[in-house]
Steps between C-alpha positions, in 0.01 A plus 500: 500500500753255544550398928848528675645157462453526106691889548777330671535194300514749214741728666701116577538432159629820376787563769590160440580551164655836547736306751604224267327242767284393187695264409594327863508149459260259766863358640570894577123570602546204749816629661381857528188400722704234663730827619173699541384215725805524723489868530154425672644220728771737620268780546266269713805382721534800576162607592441175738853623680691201335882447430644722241788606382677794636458677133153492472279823469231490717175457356181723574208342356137367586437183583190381332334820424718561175369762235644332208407776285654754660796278599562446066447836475788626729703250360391587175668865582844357612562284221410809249840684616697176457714431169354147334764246327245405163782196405 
């Protein structure tokens, strides 16, 4: 019985070719966390009641106590209705 980090790896792997992100270079890799990264920045700003800008969406998450399971998961389901550029 294989345990849930080899499921998901698994699961990884396949979406990632179905999207066309097989092929991602490390240069690409490296600017897609580096956006990721920001994203998190932003989202803690927000959380410690620091300047933002006017545009920003609030953010409603837990502080340390993070589920990342569950959190891939619900992302998983949002990025399963979006359209996927494979070039």
């Amino acid at each position: 019985m294989m345990n849930n980090m080899k499921k998901l790896q698994e699961y990884i792997k396949k979406i990632n070719k179905e999207r066309g992100w097989d092929k991602t270079t490390v240069p690409e890799l490296f600017m897609y966390l580096s956006e990721e990264v920001g994203e998190s920045a932003k989202a803690a700003r927000q959380l410690m009641n620091s300047r933002v800008d006017s545009k920003s969406e609030k953010w409603a998450g837990e502080w340390f106590d993070i589920d990342l399971e569950k959190a891939y998961w619900e992302k998983e389901e949002i990025n399963k209705s979006r359209t996927w550029s494979k070039d």
